[in-house]
C-alpha positions as CSV (number, residue, x, y, z in Angstrom):
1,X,-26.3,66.6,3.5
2,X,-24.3,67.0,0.5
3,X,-27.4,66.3,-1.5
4,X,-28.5,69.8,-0.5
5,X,-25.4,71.2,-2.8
6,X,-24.8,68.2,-5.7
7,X,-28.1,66.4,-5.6
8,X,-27.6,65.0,-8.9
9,X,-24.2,63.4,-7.9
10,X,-25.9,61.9,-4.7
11,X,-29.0,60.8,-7.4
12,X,-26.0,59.0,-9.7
13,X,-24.3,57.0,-6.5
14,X,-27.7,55.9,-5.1
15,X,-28.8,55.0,-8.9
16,X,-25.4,53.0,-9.5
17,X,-25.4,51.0,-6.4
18,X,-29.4,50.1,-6.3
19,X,-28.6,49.0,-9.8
20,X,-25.6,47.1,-8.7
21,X,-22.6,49.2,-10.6
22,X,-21.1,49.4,-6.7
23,X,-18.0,49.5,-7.9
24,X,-18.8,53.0,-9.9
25,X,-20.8,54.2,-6.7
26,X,-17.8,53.7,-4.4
27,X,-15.6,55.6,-7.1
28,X,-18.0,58.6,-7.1
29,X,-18.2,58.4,-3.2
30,X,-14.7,58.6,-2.6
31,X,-14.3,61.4,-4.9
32,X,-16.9,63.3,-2.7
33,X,-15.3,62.2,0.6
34,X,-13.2,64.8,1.5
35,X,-15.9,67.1,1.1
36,X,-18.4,64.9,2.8
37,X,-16.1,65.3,5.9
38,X,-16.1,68.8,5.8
39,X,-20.0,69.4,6.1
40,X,-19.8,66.8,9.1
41,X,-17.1,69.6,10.9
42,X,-19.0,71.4,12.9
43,X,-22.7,71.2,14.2
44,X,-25.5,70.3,11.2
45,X,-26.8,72.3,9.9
46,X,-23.4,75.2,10.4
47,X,-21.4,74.2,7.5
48,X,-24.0,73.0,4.9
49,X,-25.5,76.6,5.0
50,X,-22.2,78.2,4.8
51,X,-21.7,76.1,1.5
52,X,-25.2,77.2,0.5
53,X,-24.1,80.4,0.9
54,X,-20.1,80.4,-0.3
55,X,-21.9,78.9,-3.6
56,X,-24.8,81.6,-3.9
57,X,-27.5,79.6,-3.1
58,X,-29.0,82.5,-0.3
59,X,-28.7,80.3,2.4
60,X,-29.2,83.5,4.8
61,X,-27.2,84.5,7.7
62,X,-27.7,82.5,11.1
63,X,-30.0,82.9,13.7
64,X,-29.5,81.2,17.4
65,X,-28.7,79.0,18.7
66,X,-26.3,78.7,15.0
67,X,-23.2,80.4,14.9
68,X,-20.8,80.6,11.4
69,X,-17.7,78.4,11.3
70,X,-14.7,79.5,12.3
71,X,-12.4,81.2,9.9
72,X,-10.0,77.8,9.4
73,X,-13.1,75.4,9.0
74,X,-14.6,77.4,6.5
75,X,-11.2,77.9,4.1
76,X,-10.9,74.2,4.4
77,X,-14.7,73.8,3.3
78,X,-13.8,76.3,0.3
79,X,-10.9,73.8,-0.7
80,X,-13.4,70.3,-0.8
81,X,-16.0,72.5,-3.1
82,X,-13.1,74.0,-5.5
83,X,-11.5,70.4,-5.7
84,X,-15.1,69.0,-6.4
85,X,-15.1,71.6,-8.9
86,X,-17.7,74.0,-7.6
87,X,-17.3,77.3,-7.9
88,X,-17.7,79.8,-5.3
């Protein structure tokens, strides 16, 4: 999922550990974990699309049966993409 936001940073993981720098690929994977976890907290595809959107990427609002994150869910989704330096 987070591929759909930082595809080049997924690209660099898979790239590292296929090419068996694991210990670099687990580094970069922690570093994404906590937001990882945070597109996982609610129903796929709610809080991708809300990050889509938060980071201007015209997502577009949400049609049933989807419904947008409750306030809390979505500050704590703001805080992984600022600490993983995106800008929204």
């Amino acid at each position: 999922v987070i591929s759909n936001i930082l595809p080049d940073v997924m690209h660099n993981i898979c790239a590292d550990y296929f090419s068996g720098n694991t210990e670099k690929a687990k580094n970069e994977q922690i570093k994404y974990i906590g937001l990882m976890n945070a597109l996982f907290s609610d129903v796929n595809p709610v809080p991708i699309k809300t990050a889509m959107n938060l980071l201007g990427m015209g997502a577009g609002p949400f049609r049933q049966p989807m419904y947008p994150m409750d306030e809390r869910s979505v500050e704590n989704l703001k805080a992984k993409l600022i600490e993983c330096g995106l800008k929204i």
